[in-house]
C-alpha positions as a Markdown table, in Angstrom:
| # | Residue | x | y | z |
|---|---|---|---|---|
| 1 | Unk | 179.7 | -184.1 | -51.9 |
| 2 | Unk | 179.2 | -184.4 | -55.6 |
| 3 | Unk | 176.3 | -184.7 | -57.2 |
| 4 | Unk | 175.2 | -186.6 | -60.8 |
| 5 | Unk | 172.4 | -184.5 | -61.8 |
| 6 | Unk | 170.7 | -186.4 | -64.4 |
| 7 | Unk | 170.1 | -189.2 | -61.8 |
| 8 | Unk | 169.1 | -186.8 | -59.2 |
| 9 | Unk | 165.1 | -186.6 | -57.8 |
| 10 | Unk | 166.3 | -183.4 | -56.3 |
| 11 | Unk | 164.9 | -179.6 | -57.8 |
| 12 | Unk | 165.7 | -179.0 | -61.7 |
| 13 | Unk | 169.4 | -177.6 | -61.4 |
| 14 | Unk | 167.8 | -174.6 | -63.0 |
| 15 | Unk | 166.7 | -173.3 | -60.5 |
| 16 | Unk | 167.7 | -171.2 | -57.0 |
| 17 | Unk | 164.0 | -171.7 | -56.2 |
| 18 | Unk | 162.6 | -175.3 | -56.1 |
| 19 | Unk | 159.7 | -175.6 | -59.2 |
| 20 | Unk | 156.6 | -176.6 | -57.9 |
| 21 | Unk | 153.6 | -177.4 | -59.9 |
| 22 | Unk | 152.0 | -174.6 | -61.6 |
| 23 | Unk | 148.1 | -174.0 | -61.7 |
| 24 | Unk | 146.1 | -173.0 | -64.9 |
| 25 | Unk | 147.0 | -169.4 | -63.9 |
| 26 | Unk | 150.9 | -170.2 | -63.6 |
| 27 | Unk | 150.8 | -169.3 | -59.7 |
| 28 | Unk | 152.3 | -171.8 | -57.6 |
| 29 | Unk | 150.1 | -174.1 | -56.2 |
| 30 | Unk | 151.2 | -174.6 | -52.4 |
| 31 | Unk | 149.9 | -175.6 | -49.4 |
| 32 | Unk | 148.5 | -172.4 | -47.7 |
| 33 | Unk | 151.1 | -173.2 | -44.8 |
| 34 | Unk | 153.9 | -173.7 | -46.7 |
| 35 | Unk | 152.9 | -170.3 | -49.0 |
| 36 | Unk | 152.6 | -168.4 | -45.6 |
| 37 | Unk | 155.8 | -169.3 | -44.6 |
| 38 | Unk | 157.8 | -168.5 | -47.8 |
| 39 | Unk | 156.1 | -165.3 | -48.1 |
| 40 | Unk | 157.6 | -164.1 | -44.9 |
| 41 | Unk | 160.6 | -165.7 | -45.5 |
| 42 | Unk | 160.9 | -164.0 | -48.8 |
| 43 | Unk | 160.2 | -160.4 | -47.2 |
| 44 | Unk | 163.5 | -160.7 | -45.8 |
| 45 | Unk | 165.4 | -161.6 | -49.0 |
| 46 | Unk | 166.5 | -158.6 | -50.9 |
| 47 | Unk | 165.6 | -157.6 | -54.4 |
| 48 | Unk | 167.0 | -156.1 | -57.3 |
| 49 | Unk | 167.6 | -153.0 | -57.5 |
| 50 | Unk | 169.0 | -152.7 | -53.8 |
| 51 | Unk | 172.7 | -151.7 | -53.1 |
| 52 | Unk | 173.6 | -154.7 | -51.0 |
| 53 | Unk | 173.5 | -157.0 | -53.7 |
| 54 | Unk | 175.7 | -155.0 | -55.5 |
| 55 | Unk | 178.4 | -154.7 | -52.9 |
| 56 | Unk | 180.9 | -157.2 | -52.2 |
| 57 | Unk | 180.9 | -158.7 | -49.1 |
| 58 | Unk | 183.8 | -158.6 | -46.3 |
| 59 | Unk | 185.7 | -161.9 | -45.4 |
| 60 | Unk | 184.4 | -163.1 | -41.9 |
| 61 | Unk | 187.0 | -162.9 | -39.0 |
| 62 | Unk | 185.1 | -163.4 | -36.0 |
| 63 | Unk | 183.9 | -167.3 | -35.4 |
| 64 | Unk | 181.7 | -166.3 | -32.4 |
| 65 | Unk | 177.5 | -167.8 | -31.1 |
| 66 | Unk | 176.6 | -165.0 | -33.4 |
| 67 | Unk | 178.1 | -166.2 | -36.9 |
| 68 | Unk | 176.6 | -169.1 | -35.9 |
| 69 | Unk | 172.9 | -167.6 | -35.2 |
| 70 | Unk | 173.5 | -166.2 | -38.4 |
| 71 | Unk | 173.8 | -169.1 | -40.2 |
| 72 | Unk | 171.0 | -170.8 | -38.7 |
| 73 | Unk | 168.9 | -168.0 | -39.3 |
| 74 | Unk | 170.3 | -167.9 | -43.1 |
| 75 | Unk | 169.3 | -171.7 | -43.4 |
| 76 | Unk | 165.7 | -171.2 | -42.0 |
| 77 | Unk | 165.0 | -168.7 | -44.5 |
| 78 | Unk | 166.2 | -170.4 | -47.3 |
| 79 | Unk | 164.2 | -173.3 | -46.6 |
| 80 | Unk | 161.0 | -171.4 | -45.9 |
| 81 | Unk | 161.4 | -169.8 | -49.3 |
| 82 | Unk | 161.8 | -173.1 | -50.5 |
| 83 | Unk | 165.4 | -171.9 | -52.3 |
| 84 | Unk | 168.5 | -174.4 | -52.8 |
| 85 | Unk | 170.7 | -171.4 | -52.2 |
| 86 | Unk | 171.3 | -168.2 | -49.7 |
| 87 | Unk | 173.6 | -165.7 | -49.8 |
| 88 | Unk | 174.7 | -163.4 | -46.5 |
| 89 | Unk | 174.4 | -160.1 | -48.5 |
| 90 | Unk | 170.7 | -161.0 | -49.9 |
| 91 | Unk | 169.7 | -161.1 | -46.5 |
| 92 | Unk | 171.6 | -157.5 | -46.1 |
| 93 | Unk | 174.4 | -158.9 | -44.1 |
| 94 | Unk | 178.1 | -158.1 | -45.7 |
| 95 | Unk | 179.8 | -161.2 | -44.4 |
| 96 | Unk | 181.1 | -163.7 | -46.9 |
| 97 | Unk | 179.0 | -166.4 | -46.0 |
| 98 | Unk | 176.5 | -168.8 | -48.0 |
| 99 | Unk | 174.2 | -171.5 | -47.1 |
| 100 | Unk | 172.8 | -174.5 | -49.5 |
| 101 | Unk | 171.2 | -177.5 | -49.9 |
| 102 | Unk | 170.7 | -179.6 | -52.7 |
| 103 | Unk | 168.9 | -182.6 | -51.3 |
| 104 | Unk | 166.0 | -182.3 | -49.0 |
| 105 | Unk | 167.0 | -184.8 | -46.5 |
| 106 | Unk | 170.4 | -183.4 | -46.3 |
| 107 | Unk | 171.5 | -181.1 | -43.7 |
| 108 | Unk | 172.2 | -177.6 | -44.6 |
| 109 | Unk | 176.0 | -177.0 | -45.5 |
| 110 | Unk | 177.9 | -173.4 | -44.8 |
| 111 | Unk | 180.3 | -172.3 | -46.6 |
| 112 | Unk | 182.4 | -169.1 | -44.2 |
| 113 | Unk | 185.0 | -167.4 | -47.1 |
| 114 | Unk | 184.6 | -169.7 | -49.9 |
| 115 | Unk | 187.1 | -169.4 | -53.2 |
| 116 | Unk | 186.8 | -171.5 | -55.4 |
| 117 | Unk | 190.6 | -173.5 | -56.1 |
| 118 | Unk | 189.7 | -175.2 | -59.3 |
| 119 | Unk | 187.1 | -175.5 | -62.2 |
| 120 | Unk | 186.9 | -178.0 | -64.6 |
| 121 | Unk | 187.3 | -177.1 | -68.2 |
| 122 | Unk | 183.9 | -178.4 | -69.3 |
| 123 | Unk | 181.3 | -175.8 | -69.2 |
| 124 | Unk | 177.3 | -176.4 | -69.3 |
| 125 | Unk | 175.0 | -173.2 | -70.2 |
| 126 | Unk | 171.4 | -173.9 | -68.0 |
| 127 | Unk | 168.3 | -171.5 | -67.2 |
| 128 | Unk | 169.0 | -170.2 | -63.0 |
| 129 | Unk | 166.9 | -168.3 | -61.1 |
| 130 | Unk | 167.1 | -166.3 | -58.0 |
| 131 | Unk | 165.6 | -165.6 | -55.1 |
| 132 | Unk | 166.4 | -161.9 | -55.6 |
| 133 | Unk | 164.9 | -161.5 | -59.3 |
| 134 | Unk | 161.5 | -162.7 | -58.5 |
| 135 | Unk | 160.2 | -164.0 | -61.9 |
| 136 | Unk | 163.1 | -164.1 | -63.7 |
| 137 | Unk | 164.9 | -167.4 | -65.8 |
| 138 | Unk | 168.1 | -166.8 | -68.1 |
| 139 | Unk | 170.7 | -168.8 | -69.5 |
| 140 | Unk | 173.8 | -169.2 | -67.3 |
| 141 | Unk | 176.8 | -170.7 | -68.4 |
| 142 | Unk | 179.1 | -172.4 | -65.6 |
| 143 | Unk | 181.8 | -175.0 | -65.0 |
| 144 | Unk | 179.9 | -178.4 | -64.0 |
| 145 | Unk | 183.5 | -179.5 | -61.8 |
| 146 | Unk | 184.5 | -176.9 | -58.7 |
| 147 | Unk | 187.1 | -177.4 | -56.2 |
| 148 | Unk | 186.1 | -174.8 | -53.1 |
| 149 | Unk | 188.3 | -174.2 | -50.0 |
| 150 | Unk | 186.1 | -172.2 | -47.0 |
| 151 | Unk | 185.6 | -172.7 | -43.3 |
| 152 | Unk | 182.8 | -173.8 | -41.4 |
| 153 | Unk | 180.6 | -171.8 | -38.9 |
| 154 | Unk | 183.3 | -173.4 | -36.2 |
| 155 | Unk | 186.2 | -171.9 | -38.2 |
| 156 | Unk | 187.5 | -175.1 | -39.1 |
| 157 | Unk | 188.8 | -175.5 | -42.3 |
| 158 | Unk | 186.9 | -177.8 | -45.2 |
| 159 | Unk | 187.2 | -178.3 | -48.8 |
| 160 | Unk | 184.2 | -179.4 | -51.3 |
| 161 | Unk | 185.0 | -181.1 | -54.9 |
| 162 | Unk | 181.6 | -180.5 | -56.4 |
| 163 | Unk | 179.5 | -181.3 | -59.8 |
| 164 | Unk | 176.4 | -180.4 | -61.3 |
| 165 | Unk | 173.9 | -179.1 | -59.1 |
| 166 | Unk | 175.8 | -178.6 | -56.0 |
| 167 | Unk | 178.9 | -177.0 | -58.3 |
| 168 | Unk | 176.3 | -174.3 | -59.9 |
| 169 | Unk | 174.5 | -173.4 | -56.9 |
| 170 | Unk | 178.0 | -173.1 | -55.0 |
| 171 | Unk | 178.7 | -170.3 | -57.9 |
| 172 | Unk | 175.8 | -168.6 | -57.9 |
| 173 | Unk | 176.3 | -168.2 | -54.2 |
| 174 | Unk | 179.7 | -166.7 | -54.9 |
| 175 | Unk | 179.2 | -164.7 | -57.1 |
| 176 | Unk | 176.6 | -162.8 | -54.9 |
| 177 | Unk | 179.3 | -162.7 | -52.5 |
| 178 | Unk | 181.0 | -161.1 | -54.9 |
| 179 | Unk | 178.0 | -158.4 | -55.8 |
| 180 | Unk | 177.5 | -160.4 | -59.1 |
| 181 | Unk | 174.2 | -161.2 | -60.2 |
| 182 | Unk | 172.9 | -163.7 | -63.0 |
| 183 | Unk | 171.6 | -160.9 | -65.1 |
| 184 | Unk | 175.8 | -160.2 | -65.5 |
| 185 | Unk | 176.4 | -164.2 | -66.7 |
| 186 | Unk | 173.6 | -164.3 | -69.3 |
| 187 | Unk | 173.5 | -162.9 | -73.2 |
| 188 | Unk | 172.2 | -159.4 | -73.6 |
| 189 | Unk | 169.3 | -159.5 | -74.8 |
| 190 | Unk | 167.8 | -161.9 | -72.2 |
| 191 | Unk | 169.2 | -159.3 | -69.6 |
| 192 | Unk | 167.0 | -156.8 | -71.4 |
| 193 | Unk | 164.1 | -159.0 | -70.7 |
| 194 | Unk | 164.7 | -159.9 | -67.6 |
| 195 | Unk | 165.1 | -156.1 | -66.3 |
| 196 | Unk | 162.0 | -155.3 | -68.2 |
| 197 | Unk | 160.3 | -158.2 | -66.5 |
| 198 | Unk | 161.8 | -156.9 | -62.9 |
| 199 | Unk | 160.4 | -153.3 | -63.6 |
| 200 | Unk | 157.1 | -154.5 | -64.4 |
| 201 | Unk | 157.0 | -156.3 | -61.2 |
| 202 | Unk | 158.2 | -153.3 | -59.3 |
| 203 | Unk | 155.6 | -151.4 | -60.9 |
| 204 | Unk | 152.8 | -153.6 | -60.2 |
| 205 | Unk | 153.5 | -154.0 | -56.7 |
């Protein structure tokens, strides 16, 4: 399931988000539909600043209809809010469980427990963003090779040797799991910014 980014036509690996054009303003320009439906899918995505994303998430025992619905649900909203990436515990569920999709035409892949085996020594420092720090790019510096062993909504056992795109969204996942946030990978000062930027947007709203 690797992936060669600097072939790929999918979203810049930059970003949790997928970019879309920007108007003269620097809104997003989407179609009104499509804006609807990431707005409400977006209402359900927790921000900064709120305690789940902070807390690190339980290992999943039960492999029942309603881990499924939850992953289902998890892979709806992440596609809605037109994001590569979701996490259980920015939806406020404390399950370690985490959705993705790097390429549009693919189907979503779940990852139930993941730890990651393996990294490769060679590192790569990119701008991420998340769906959970509205507004905010920093620098993020990750290992482009993983090795990952989880389980499947089914329970069933599955391991993923992934690169570039798929390998950094697979971490950033993780690390939410794990109550770690993006602001905790980059240099200090663009963590200054960024909080600055989040309190702004907290202010405004």
């Amino acid at each position: 399931m690797a992936e060669n980014v600097t072939e790929s036509t999918e979203p810049d690996p930059t970003y949790e988000v997928e970019p879309e054009e920007d108007d003269e303003h620097g809104e997003l320009e989407l179609d009104p539909e499509v804006a609807a439906r990431r707005s409400a899918a977006l209402a359900h995505v927790r921000k900064f600043g709120d305690p789940v994303l902070r807390t690190r998430a339980r290992p999943v025992e039960r492999f029942d209809d309603a881990l499924r619905s939850e992953v289902a649900r998890m892979g709806e909203l992440m596609g809605d809010a037109l994001g590569v990436g979701l996490a259980a515990t920015q939806v406020g569920v404390l399950h370690r469980v985490l959705v993705y999709r790097v390429q549009q035409q693919a189907p979503v892949a779940a990852l139930v427990n993941p730890e990651i085996e393996w990294t490769g020594k060679e590192a790569e420092t990119m701008e991420e963003g998340c769906l959970s720090l509205p507004r905010v790019l920093v620098d993020v510096e990750r290992p482009i090779h993983v090795r990952v062993r989880a389980l499947n909504e089914h329970g069933e056992p599955i391991m993923i040797e992934a690169s570039g795109l798929e390998a950094r969204v697979i971490q950033h996942e993780i690390d939410h799991l794990d109550g770690v946030l993006i602001l905790d990978r980059t240099p200090r000062d663009q963590r200054k910014e960024a909080v600055r930027t989040l309190r702004e947007a907290e202010q405004a709203a």
